[in-house]
MARBA-3410 file (N, C-alpha, C, O; in Angstrom, 1 decimal):
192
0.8,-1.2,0.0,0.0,0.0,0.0,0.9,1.2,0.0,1.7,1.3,0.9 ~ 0.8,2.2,-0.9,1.0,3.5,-0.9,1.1,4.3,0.3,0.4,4.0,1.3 ~ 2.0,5.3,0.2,1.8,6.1,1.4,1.0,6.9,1.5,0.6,7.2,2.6 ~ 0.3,7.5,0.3,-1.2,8.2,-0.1,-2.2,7.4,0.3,-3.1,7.9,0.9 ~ -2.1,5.8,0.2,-3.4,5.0,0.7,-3.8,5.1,2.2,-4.9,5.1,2.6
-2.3,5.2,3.0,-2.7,5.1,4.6,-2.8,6.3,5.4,-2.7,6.2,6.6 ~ -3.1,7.5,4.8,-3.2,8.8,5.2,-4.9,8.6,5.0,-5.6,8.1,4.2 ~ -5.0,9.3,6.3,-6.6,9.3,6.3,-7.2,10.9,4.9,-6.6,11.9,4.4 ~ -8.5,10.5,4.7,-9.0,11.3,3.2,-9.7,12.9,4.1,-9.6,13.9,3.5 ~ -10.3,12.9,5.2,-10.3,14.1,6.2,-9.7,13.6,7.9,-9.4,12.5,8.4
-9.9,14.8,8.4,-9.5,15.1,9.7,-11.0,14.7,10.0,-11.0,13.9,11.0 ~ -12.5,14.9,9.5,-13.2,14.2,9.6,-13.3,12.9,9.7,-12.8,12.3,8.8 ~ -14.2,12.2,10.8,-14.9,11.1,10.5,-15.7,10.8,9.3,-16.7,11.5,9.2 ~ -15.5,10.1,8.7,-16.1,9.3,7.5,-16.6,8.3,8.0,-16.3,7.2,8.5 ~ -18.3,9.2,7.5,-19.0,7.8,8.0,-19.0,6.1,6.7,-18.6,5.8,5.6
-19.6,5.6,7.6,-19.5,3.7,6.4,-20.8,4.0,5.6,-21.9,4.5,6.0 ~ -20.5,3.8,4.6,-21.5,3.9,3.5,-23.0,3.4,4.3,-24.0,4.1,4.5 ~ -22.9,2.3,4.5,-24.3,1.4,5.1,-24.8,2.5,6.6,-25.9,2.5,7.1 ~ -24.1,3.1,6.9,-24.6,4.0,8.0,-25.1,5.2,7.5,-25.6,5.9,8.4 ~ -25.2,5.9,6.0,-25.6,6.8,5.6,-27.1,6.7,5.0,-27.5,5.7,4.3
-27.8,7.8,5.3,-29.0,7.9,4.5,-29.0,7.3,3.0,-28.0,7.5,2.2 ~ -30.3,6.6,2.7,-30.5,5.7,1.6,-30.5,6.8,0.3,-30.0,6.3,-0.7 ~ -31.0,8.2,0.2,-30.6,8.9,-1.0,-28.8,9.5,-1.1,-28.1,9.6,-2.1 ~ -28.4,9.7,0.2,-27.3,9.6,0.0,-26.1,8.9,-0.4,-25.2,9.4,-1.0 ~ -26.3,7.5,0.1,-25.9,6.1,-0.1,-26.2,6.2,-1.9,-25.3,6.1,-2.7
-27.3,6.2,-2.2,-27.8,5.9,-3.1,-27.1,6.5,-4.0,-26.6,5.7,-4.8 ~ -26.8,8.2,-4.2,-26.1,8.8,-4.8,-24.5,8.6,-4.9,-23.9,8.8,-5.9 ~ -24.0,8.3,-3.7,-22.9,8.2,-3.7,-21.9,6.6,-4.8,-20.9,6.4,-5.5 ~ -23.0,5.7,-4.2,-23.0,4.1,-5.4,-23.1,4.6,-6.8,-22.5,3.9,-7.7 ~ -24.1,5.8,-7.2,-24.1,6.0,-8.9,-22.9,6.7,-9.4,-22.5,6.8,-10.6
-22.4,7.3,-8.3,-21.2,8.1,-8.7,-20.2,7.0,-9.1,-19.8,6.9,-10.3 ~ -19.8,6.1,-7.8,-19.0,4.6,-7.9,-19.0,4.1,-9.1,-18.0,4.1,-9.8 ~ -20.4,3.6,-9.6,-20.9,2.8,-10.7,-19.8,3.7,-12.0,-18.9,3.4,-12.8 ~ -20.4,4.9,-11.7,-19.7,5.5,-13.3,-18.9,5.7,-13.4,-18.6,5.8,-14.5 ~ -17.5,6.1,-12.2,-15.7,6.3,-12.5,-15.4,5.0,-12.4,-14.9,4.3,-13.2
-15.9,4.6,-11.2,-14.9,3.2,-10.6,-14.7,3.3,-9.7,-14.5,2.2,-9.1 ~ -14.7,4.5,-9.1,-14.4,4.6,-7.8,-15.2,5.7,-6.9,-15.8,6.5,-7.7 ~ -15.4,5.9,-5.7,-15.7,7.1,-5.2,-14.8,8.2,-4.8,-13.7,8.2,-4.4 ~ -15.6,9.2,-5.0,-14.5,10.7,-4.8,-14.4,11.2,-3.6,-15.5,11.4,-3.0 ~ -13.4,11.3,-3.1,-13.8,11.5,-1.6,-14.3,12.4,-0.8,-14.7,12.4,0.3
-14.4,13.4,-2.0,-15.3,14.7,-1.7,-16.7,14.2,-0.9,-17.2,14.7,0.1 ~ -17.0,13.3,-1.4,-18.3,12.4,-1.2,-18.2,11.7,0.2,-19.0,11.8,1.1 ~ -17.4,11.2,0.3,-17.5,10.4,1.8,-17.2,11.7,2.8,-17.9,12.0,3.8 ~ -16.0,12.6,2.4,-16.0,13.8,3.5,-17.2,14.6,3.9,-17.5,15.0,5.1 ~ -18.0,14.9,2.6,-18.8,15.9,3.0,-20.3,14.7,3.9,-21.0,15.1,4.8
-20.4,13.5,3.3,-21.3,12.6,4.0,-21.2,12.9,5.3,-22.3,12.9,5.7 ~ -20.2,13.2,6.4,-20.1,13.6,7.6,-21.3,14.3,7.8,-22.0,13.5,8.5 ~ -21.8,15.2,7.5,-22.9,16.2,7.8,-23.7,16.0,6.9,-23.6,16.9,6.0 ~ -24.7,15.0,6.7,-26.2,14.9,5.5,-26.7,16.0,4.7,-26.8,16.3,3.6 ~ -27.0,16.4,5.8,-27.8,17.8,5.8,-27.4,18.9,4.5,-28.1,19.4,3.6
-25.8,19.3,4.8,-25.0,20.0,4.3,-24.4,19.5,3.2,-24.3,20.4,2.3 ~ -24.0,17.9,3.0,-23.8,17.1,1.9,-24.8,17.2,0.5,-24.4,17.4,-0.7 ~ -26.2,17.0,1.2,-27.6,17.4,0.3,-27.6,18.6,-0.5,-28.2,18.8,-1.6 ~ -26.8,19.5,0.5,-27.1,21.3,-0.2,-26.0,21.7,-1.2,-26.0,22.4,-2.2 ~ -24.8,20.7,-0.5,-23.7,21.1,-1.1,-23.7,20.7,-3.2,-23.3,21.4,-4.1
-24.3,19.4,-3.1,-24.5,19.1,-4.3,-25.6,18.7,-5.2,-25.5,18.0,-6.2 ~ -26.7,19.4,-4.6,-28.0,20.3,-5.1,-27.2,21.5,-5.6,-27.1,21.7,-6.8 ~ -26.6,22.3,-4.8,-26.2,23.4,-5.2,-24.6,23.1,-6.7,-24.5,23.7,-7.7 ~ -24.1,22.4,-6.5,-23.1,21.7,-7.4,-23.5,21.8,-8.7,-23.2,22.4,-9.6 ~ -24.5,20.8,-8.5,-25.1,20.4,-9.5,-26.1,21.2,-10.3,-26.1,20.8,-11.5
-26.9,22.4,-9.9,-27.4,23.5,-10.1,-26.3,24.9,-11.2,-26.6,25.9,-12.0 ~ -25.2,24.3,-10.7,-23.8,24.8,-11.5,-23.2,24.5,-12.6,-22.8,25.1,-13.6 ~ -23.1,23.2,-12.0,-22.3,22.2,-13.0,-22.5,21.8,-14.3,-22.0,21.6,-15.4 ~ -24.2,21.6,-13.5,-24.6,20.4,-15.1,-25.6,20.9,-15.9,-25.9,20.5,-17.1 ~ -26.1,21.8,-15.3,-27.7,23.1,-16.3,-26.7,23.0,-17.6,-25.5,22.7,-17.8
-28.0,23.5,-18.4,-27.7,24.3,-19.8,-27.4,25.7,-19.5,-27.9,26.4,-18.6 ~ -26.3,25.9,-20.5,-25.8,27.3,-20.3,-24.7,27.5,-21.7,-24.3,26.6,-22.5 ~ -24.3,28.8,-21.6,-23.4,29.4,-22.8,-22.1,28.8,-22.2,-21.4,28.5,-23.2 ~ -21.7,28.3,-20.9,-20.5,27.5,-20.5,-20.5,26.6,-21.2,-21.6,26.2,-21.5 ~ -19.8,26.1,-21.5,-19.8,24.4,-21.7,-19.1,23.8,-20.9,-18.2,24.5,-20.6
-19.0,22.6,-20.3,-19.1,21.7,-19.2,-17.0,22.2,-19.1,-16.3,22.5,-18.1 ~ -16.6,22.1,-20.1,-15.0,22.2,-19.7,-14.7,23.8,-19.2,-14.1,24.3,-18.2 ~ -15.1,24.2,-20.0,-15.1,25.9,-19.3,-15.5,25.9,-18.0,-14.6,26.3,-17.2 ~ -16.9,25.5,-17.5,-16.6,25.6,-16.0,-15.8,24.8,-15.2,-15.7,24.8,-14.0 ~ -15.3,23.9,-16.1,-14.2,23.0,-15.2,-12.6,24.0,-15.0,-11.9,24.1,-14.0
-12.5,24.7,-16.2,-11.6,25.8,-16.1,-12.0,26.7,-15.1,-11.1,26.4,-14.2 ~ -12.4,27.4,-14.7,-13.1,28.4,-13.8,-12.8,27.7,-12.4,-12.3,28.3,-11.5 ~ -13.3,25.9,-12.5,-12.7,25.5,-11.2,-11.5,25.4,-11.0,-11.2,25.9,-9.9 ~ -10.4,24.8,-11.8,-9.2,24.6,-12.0,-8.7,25.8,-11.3,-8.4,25.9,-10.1 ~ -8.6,27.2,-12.4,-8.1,28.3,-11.8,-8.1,28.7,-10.9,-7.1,29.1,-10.2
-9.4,28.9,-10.6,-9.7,29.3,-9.1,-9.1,28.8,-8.0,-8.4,29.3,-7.2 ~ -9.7,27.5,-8.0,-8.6,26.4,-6.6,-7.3,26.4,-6.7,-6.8,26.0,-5.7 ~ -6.4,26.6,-7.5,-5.2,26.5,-7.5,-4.9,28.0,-6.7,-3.9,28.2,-6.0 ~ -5.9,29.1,-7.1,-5.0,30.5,-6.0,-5.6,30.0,-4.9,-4.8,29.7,-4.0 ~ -6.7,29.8,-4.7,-7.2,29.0,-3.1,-6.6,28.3,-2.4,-7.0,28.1,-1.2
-5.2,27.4,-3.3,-4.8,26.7,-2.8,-5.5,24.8,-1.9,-5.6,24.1,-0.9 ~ -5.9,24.9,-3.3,-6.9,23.4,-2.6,-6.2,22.6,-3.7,-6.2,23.1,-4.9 ~ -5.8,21.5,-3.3,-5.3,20.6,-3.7,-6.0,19.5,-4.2,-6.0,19.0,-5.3 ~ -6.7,19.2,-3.4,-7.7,18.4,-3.9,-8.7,18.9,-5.3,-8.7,18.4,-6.4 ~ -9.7,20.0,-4.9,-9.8,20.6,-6.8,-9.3,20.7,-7.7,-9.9,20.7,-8.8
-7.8,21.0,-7.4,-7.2,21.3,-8.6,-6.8,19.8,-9.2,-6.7,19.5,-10.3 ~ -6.7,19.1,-8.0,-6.5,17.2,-8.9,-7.6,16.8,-9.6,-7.6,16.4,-10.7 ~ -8.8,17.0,-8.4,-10.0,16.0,-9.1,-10.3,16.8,-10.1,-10.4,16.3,-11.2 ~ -10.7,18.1,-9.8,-11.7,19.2,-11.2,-10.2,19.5,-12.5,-10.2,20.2,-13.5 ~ -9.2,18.5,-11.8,-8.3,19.1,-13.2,-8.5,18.1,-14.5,-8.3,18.2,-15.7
-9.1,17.0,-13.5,-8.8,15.3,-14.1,-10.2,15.6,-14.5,-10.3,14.9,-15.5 ~ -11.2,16.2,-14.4,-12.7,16.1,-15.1,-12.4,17.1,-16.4,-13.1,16.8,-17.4 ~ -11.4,18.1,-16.6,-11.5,19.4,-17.4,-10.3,18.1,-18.0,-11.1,17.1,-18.0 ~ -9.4,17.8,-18.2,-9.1,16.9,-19.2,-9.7,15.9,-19.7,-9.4,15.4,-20.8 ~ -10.5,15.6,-19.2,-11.7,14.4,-20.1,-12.4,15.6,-20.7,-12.4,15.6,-21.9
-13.1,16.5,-20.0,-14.1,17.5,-21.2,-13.5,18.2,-22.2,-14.1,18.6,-23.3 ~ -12.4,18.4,-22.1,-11.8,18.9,-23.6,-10.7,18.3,-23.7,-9.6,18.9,-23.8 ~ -11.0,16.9,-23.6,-10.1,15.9,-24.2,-8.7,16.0,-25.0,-8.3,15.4,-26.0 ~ -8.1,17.1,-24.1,-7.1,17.4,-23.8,-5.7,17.3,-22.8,-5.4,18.2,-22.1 ~ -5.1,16.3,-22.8,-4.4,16.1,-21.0,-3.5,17.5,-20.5,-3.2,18.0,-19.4
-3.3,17.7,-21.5,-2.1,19.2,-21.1,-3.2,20.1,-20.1,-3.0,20.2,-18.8 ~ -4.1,20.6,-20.8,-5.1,21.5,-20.6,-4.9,22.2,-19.0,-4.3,23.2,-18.7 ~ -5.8,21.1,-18.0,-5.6,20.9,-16.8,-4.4,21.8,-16.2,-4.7,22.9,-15.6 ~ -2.9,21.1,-16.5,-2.0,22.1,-15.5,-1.6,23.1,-16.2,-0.9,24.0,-15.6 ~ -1.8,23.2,-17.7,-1.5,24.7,-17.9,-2.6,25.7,-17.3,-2.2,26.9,-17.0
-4.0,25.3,-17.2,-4.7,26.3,-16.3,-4.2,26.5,-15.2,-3.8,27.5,-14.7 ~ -4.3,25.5,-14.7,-3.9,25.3,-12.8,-2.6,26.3,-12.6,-2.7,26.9,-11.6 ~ -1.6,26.4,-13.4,-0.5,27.2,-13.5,-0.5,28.1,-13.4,-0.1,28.7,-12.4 ~ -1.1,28.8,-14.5,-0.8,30.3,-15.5,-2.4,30.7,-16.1,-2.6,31.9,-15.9 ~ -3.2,30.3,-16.6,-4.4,30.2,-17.2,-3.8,31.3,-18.2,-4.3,30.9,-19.3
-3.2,32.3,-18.5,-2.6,33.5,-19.3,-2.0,33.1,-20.3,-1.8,33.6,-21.4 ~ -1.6,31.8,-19.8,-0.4,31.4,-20.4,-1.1,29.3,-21.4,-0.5,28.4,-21.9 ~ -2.0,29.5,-21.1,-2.8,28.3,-21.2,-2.9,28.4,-22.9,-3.1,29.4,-23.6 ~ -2.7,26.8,-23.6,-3.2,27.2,-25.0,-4.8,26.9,-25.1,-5.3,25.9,-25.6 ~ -5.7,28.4,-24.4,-7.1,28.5,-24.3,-7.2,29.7,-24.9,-6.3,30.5,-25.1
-8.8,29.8,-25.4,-9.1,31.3,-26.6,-9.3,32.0,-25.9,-9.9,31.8,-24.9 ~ -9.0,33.4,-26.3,-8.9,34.5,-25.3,-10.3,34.7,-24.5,-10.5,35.2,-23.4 ~ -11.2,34.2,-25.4,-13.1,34.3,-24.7,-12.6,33.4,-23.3,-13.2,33.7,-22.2 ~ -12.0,32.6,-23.3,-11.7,31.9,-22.2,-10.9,32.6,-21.1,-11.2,32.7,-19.9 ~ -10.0,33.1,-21.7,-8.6,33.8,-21.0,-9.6,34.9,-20.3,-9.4,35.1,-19.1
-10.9,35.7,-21.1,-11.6,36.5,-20.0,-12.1,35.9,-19.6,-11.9,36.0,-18.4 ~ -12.8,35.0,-19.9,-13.8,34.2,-18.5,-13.2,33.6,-17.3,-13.8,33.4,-16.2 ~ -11.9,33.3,-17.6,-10.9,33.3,-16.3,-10.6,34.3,-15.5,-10.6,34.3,-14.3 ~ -10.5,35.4,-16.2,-10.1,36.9,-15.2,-11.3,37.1,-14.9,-11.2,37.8,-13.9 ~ -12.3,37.1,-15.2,-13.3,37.3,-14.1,-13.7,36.4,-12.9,-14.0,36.6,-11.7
-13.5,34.9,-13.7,-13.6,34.4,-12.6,-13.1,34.1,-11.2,-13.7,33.5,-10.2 ~ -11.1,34.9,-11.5,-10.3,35.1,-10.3,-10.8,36.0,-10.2,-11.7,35.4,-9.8 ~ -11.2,37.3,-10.1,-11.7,38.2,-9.9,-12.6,38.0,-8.5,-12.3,38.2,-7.3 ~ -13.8,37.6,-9.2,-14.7,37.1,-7.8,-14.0,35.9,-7.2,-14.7,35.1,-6.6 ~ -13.0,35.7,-7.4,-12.3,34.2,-6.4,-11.7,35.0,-5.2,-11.7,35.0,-4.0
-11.0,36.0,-6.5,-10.4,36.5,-4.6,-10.6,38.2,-4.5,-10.0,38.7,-3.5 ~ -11.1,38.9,-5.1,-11.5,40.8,-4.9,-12.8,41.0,-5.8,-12.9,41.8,-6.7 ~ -13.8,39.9,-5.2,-15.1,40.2,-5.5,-15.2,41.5,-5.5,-15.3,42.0,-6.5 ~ -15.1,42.3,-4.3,-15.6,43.6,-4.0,-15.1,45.0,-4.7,-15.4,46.1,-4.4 ~ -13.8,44.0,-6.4,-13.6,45.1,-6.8,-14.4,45.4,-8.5,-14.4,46.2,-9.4
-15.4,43.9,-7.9,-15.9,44.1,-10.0,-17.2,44.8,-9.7,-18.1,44.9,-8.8 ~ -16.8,45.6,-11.0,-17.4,46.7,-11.6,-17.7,46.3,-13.1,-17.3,45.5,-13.8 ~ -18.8,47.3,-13.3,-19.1,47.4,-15.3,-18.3,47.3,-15.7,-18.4,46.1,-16.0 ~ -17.0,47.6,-16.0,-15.5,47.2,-16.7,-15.5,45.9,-17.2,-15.3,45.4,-18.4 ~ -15.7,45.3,-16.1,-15.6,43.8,-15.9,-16.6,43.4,-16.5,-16.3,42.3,-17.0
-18.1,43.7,-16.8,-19.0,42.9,-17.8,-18.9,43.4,-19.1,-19.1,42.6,-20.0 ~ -18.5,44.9,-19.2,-17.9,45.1,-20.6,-17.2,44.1,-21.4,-17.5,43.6,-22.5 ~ -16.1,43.9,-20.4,-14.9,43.2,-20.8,-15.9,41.3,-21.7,-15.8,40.8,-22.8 ~ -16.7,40.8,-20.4,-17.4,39.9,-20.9,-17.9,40.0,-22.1,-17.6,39.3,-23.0 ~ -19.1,41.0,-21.9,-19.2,41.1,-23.2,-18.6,41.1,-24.3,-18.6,40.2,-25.1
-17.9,42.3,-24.5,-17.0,42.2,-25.7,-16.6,40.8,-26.2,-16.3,40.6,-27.4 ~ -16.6,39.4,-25.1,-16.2,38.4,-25.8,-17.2,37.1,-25.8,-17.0,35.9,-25.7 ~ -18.3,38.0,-26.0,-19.6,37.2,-26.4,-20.4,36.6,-25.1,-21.3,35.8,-25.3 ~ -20.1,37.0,-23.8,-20.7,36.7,-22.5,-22.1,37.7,-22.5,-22.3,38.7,-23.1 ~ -22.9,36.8,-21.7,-24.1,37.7,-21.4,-24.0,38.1,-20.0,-23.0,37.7,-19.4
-24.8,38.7,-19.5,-25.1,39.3,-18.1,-25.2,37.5,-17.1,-24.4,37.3,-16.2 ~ -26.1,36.5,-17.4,-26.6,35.7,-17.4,-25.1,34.8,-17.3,-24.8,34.1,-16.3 ~ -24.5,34.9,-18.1,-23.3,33.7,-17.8,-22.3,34.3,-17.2,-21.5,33.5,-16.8 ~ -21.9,35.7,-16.9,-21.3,36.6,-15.9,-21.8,35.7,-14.7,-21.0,35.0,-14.0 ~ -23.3,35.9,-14.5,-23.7,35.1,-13.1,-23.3,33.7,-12.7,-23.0,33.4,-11.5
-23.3,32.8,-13.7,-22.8,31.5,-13.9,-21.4,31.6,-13.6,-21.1,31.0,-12.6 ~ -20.4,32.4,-14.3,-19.2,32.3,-14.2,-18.9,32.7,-12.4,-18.2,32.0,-11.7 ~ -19.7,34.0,-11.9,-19.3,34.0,-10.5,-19.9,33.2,-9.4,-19.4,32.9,-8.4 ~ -21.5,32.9,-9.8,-21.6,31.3,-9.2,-20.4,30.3,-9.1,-19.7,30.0,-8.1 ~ -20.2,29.9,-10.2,-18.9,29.0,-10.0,-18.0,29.1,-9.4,-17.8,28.5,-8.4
-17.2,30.1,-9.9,-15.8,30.8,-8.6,-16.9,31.3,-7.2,-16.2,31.1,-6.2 ~ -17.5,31.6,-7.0,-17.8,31.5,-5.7,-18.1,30.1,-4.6,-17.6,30.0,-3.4 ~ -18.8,29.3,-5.0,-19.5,28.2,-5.0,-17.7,27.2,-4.4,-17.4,27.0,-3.2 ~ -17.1,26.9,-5.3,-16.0,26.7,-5.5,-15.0,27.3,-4.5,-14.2,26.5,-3.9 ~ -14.9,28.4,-4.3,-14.5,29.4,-2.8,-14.9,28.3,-1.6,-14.3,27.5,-0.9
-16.2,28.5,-1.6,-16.5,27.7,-0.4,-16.1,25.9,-0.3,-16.0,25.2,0.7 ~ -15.9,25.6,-1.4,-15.3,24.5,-1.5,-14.4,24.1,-1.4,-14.5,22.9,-1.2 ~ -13.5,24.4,-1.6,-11.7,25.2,-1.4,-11.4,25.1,-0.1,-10.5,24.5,0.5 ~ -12.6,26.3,0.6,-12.0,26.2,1.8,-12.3,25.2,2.6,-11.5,25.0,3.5 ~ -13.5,24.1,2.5,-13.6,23.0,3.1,-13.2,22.1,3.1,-13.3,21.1,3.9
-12.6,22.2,1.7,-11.2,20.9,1.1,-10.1,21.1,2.1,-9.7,20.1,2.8 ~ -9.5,22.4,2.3,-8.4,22.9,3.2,-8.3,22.4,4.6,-7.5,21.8,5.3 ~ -9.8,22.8,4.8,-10.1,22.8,6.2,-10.5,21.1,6.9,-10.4,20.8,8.1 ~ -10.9,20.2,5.8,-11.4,19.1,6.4,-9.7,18.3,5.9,-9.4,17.2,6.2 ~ -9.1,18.8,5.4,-7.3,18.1,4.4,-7.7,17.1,3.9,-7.3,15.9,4.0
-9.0,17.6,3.2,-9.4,16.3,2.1,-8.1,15.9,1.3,-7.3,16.7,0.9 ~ -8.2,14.4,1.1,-7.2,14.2,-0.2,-7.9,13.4,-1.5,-8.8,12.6,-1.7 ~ -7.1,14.1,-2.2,-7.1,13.4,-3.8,-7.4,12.2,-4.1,-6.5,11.5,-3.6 ~ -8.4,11.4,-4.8,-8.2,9.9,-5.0,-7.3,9.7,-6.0,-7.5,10.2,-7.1 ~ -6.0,8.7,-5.7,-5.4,8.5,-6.6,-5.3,8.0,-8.0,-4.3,7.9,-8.8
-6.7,7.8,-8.1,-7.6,7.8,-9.1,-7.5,8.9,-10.4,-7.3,8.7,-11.6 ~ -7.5,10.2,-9.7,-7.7,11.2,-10.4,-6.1,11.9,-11.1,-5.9,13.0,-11.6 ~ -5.4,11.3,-10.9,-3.6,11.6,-11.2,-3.6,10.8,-12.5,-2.5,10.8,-13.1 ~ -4.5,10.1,-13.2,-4.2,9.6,-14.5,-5.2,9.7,-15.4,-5.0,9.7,-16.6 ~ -7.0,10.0,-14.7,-7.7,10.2,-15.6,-7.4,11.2,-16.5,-6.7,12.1,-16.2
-8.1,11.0,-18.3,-7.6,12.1,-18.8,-6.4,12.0,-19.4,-6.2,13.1,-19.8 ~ -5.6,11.4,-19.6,-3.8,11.2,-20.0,-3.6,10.3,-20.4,-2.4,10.0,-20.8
END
């Protein structure tokens, strides 16, 4: 066994699958079913039901709608973001989902890096700077800043999407940090 294997996945208790609520449980096996494995995001946040339920109702409200995003763009938005947040764990797992959506393996750490410096289209390169924007000096965007959207084909409407995300993601970051979720080693090859 790995030395990543015997490190516990939070400072939380993780509860046993069979001890969690049956839509929970339930959700967490379809997830299983379709990687192969479970993400540990899932067993960490299982500690608190309640909060687990909101967290990805809310996720999912983000993630998976119809929108001018397309599914790899907001995986970029995640990438970027958690890497200045410093969460380790998003930037592995949301790096390994944004290389399968634009079936790309590079993609991933040149965002996580540089995003400036990323071979992404500049409509992206803005939808990044706004989205660090509200990751870390929400309180400085201004019209400028939806101009700027616009100009590269953004609506008011996916402005909101894009700071949903990097917000949303904020708070996720910090509970990755805070609970020292880790990475499933899983996610170090999907994508490549």
């Amino acid at each position: 066994m790995s030395a990543q294997n015997e490190l516990p996945i939070s400072r939380f208790p993780v509860p046993e699958l069979d001890a969690l609520p049956e839509d929970i449980r339930s959700r967490i096996l379809k997830v299983q079913e379709k990687s192969g494995f479970i993400p540990n995001v899932f067993l960490t946040l299982a500690h608190r039901p309640a909060e687990f339920r909101a967290f990805f109702d809310y996720h999912d409200a983000l993630m998976e709608k119809e929108s001018n995003l397309t599914k790899g763009e907001r995986e970029m938005i995640v990438v970027a973001t958690s890497n200045l947040n410093q969460c380790q764990y998003c930037v592995v797992a949301h790096g390994a989902i944004l290389r399968i959506r634009e079936k790309n393996p590079l993609v991933a750490d040149q965002v996580a890096v540089n995003y400036r410096k990323a071979d992404i289209t500049e409509r992206q390169k803005a939808m990044l700077d706004f989205a660090v924007k509200v990751s870390q000096s929400a309180y400085e965007v201004n019209d400028s800043d939806f101009q700027t959207l616009h100009e590269h084909g953004f609506t008011d409407e996916d402005a909101w999407d894009i700071a949903g995300i990097a917000a949303f993601f904020g708070l996720s970051n910090r509970m990755a940090n805070v609970t020292s979720m880790r990475a499933n080693p899983e996610f170090y090859s999907l994508g490549r």
